[in-house]
C-alpha positions as CSV (number, residue, x, y, z in Angstrom):
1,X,6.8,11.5,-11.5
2,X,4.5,10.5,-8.8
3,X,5.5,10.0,-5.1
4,X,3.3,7.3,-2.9
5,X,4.2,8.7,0.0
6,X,2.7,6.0,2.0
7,X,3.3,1.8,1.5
8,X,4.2,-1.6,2.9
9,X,5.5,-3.3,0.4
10,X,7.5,-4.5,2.7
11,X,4.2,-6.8,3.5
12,X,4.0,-11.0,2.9
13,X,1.6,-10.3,0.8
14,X,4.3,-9.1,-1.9
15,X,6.3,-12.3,-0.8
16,X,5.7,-13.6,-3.8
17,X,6.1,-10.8,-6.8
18,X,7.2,-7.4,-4.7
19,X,9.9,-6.9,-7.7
20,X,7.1,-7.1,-10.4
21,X,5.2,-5.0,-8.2
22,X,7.7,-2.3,-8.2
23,X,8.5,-2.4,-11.8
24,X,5.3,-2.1,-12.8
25,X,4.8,0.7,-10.2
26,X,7.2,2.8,-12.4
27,X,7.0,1.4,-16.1
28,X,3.7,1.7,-16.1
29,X,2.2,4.0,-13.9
30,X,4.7,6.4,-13.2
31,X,5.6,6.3,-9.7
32,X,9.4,7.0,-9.5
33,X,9.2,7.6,-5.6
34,X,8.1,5.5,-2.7
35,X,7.8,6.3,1.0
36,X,7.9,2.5,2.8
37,X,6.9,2.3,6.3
38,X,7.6,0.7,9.2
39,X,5.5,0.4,12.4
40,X,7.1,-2.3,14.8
41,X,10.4,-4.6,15.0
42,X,9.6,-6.9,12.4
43,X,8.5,-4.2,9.4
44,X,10.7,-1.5,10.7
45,X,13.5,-3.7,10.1
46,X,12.2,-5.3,6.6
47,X,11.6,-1.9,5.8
48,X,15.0,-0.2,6.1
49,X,16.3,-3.2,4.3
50,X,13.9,-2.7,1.1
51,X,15.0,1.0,0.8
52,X,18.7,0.1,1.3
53,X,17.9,-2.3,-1.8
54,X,16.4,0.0,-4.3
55,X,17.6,4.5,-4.1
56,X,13.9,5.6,-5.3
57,X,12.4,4.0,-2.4
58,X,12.8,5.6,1.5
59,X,12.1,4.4,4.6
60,X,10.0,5.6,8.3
61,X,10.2,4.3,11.3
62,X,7.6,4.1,14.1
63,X,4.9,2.6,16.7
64,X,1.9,1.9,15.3
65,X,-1.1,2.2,18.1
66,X,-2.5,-1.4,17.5
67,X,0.9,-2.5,18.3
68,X,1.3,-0.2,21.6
69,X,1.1,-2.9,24.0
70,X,4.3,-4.4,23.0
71,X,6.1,-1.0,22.9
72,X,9.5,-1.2,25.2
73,X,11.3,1.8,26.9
74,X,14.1,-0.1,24.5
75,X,12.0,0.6,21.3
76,X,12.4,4.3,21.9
77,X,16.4,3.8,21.7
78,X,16.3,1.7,18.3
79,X,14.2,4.5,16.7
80,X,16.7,7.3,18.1
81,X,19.4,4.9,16.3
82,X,17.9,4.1,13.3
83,X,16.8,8.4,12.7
84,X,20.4,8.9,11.5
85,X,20.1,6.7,9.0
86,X,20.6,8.1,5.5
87,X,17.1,6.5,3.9
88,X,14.7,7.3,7.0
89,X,13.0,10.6,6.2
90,X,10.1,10.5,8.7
91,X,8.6,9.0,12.2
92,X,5.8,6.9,11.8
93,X,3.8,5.5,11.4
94,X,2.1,6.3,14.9
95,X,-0.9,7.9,16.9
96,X,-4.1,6.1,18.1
97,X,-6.2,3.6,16.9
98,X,-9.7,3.6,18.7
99,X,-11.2,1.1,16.0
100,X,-9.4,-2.0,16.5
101,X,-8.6,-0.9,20.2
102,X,-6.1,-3.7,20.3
103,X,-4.2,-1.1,22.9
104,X,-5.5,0.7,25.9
105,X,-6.0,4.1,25.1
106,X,-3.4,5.2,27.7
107,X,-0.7,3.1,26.1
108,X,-1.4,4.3,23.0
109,X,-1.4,8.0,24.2
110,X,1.7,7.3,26.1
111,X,3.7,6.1,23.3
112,X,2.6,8.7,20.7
113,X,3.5,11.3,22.7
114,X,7.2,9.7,23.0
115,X,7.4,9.5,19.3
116,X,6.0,13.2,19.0
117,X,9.2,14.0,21.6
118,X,11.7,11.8,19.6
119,X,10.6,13.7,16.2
120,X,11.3,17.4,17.6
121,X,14.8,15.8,19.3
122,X,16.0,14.2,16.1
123,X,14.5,17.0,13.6
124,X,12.1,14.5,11.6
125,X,8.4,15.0,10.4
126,X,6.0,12.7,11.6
127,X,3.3,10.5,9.7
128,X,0.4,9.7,11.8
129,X,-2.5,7.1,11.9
130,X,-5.7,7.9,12.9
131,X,-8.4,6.0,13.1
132,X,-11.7,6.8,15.0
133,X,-9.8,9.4,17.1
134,X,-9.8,12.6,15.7
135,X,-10.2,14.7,18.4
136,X,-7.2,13.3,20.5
137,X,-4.8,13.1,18.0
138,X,-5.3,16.8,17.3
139,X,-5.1,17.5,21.1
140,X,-1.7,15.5,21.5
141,X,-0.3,17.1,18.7
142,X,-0.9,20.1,20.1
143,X,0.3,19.7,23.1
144,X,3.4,17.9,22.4
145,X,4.3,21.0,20.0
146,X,4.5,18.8,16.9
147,X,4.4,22.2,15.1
148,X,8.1,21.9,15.5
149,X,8.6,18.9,13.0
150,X,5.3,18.7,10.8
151,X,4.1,16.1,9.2
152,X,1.3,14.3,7.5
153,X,-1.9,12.7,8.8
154,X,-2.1,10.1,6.4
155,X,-5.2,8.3,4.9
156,X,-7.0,11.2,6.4
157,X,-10.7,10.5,7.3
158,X,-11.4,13.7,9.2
159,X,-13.7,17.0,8.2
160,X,-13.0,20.4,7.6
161,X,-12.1,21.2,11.0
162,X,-9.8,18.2,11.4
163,X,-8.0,19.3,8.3
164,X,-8.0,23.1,9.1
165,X,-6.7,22.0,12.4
166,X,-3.5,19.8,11.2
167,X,-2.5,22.7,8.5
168,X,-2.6,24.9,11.4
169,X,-0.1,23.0,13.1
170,X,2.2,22.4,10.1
171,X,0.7,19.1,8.3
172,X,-0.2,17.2,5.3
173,X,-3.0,15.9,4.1
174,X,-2.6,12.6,3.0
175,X,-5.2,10.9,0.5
176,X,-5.3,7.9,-1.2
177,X,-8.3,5.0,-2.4
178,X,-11.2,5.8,-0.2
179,X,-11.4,8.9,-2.8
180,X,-12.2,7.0,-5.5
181,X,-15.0,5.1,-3.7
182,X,-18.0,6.2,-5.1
183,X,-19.5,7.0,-1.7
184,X,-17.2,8.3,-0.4
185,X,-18.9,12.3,0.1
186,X,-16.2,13.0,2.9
187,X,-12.6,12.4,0.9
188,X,-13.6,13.6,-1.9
189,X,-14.8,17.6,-0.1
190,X,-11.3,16.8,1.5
191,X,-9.5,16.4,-1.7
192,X,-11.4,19.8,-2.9
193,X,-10.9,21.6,-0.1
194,X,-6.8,20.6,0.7
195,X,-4.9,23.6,-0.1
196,X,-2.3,22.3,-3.2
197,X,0.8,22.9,-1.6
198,X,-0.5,20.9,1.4
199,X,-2.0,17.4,-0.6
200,X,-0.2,14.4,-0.4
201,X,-0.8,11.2,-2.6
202,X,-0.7,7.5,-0.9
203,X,-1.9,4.0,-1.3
204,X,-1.2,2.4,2.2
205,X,-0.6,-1.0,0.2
206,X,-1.7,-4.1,0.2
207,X,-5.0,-2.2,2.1
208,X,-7.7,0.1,0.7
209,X,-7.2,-0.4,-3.0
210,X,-9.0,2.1,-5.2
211,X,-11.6,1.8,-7.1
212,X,-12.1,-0.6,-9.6
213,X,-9.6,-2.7,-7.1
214,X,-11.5,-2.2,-3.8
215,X,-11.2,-5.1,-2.0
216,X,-8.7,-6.4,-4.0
217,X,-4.7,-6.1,-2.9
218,X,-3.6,-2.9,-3.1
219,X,0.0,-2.3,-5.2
220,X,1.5,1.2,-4.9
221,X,0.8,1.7,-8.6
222,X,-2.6,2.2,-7.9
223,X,-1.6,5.8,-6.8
224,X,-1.6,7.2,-9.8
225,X,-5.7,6.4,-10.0
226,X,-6.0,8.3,-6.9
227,X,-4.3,11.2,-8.8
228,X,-6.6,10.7,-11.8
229,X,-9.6,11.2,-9.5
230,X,-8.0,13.8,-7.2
231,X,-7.1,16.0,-10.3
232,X,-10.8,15.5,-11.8
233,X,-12.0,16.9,-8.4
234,X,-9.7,19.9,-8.3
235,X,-10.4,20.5,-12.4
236,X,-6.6,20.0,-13.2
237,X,-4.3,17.4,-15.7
238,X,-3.3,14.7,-13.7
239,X,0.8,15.5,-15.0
240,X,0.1,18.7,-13.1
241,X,-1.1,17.1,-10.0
242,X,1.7,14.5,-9.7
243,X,4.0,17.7,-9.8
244,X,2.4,20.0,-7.5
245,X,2.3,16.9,-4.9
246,X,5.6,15.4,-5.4
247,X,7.0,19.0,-5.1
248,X,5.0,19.0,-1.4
249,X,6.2,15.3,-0.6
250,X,10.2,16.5,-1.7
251,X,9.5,19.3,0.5
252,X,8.3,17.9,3.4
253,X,10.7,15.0,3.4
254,X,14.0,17.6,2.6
255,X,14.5,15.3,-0.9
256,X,16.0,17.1,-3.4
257,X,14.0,16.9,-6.1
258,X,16.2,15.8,-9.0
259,X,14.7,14.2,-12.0
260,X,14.6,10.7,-11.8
């Protein structure tokens, strides 16, 4: 009963086995919900289309920052459109990217903050990327009242302050691989520290595959080993974790949660 609330499968790197990918995603790690998303006009439409194929698996739409430059006054109208429909359960993914800094940092201000205003118009939580940009993400959020909607700040990288910030303001924390690197001090206080009804699980596949996959293609069965390593942390079954954060992702998404 575990929710990734955070793939691509929609990706060419499933080209070639995404249905085997999906079946073994729930015969035999137990994933029985998946959050696909979109983040410009090529995956935002693939997207739609893979959760119009299969009912366990919903769809967001958004602007990713590393893509801002493209971003059309038009773009804005095609998201409006495509909030109504009946598998799109969240904005995203968007926010700013200052790693790749493929985008000007005004652009990609500029069109998060449209997105932000979008969300609170058609009643949608948002998922953001953030990458290398903590501080400004936080700032925009707050002063584009994203309060309003929520949301989750997914594959979160930030400290304490970051986090203590976004629950302030009505998020999720979203974790997923980089908890089981071994290294990794930061997630792992974060996935300590997250208050339960507030902890997401992801993969973000094909990218950041747990460990022992890191490096590797990511497949959004993997999520159930950042479970394994999230519930070791917090001194809990795994069973329990997959409830207490498929309960948050139902929640946060307005899912009813029906057994699958």
């Amino acid at each position: 009963m575990i929710f990734d609330t955070h793939t691509h499968l929609n990706d060419k790197q499933f080209d070639l086995d995404r249905e085997e990918v999906i079946r073994r995603a729930r015969e035999e790690y137990g994933v029985s919900w998946m959050l696909n998303v979109g983040f410009n006009r090529e995956t935002i439409q693939s997207s739609i289309e893979l959760a119009e194929k299969y009912d366990f698996i919903y769809s967001a739409v958004g602007w990713h920052p590393t893509d801002a430059i493209y971003y059309q006054e038009e773009d804005l109208v095609y998201l409006r459109e495509l909030a109504t429909h009946p598998k799109v359960i969240a904005l995203g993914e968007m926010g700013l990217d200052y790693h790749w800094d493929t985008s000007p940092k005004d652009v990609q201000a500029h069109v998060f903050k449209e997105q932000i205003r979008l969300a609170r118009e058609v009643q949608l939580p948002i998922i953001i990327h953030d990458r290398d940009a903590h501080e400004d993400v936080i700032r925009i959020l707050r002063s584009e009242h994203s309060a309003e909607v929520g949301g989750v700040l997914h594959c979160f990288g930030g400290d304490e302050a970051i986090m203590e910030a976004a629950l302030e303001m009505n998020f999720y924390i979203g974790l997923g691989g980089p908890v089981t690197f071994k290294n990794a001090k930061l997630p792992k206080e974060i996935a300590r520290l997250v208050p339960e009804d507030r902890l997401l699980l992801e993969t973000d596949c094909p990218y950041l595959a747990p460990h022992p996959f890191r490096g590797k293609r990511n497949e959004t069965g993997y999520v159930r080993l950042v479970a394994e390593q999230i519930a070791e942390i917090r001194g809990i079954t795994v069973e329990e974790l997959a409830r207490i954060t498929t309960d948050n992702a139902m929640r946060l998404f307005r899912i009813p949660n029906t057994t699958d």
